[in-house]
C-alpha positions in Angstrom: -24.4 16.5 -18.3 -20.9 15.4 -17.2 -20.5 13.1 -14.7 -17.7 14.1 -11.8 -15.8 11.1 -10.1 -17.7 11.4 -6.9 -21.1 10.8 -8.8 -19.5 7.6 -11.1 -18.3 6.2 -8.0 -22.2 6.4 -6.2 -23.6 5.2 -9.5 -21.1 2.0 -9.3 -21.8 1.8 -5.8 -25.8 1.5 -5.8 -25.3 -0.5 -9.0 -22.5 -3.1 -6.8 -19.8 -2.9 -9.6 -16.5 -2.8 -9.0 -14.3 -0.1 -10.3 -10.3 0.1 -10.1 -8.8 3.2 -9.5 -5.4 4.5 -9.7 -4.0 7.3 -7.9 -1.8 9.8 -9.8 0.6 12.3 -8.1 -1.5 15.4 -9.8 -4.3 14.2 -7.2 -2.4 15.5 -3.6 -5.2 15.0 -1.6 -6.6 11.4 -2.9 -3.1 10.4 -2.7 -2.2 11.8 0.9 -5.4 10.1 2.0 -4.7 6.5 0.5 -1.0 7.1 2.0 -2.9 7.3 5.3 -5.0 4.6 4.9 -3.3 2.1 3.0 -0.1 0.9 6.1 -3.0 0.4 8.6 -5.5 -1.6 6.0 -4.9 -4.8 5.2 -5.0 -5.2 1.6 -7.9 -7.4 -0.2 -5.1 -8.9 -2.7 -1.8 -8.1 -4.0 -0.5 -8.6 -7.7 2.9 -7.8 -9.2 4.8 -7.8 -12.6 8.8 -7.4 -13.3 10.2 -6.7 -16.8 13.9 -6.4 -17.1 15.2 -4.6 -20.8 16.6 -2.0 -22.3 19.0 -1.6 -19.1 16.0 -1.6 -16.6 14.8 -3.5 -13.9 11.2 -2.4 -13.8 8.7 -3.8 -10.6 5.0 -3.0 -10.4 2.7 -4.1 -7.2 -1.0 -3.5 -7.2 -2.0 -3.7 -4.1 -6.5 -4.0 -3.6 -8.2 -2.4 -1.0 -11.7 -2.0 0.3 -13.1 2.0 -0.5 -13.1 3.5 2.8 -15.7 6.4 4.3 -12.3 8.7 4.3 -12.3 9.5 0.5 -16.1 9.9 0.7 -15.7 13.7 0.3 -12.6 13.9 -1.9 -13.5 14.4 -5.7 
């Protein structure tokens, strides 16, 4: 039986595991949601990398938040 997002994250939940999630632009509404959330949240941490090569200047943040009731419904 597959398992959809929605039920992995419950499972991880009940279990208290932690799961990292990144948000891709082919996911509107999961992205509109965190874009919502995310300026009024104060993050849990922050992290970033910079590579510079091959004529690029390449900078990444991660930025941790707590899961929040809003994307309770959002698959």
């Amino acid at each position: 039986m597959p398992c959809t997002a929605k039920k992995l994250f419950e499972v991880a939940a009940a279990a208290d595991i932690t799961l990292i999630v990144q948000v891709k632009d082919n996911q509107p509404t999961v992205r509109q949601k965190v874009q919502q959330i995310c300026p009024t949240t104060a993050p849990l941490g922050l992290d970033g990398s910079r590579n510079k090569g091959r004529n690029r200047d390449e900078r990444r943040i991660l930025a941790i938040f707590e899961p929040v009731s809003a994307l309770l419904d959002t698959d």
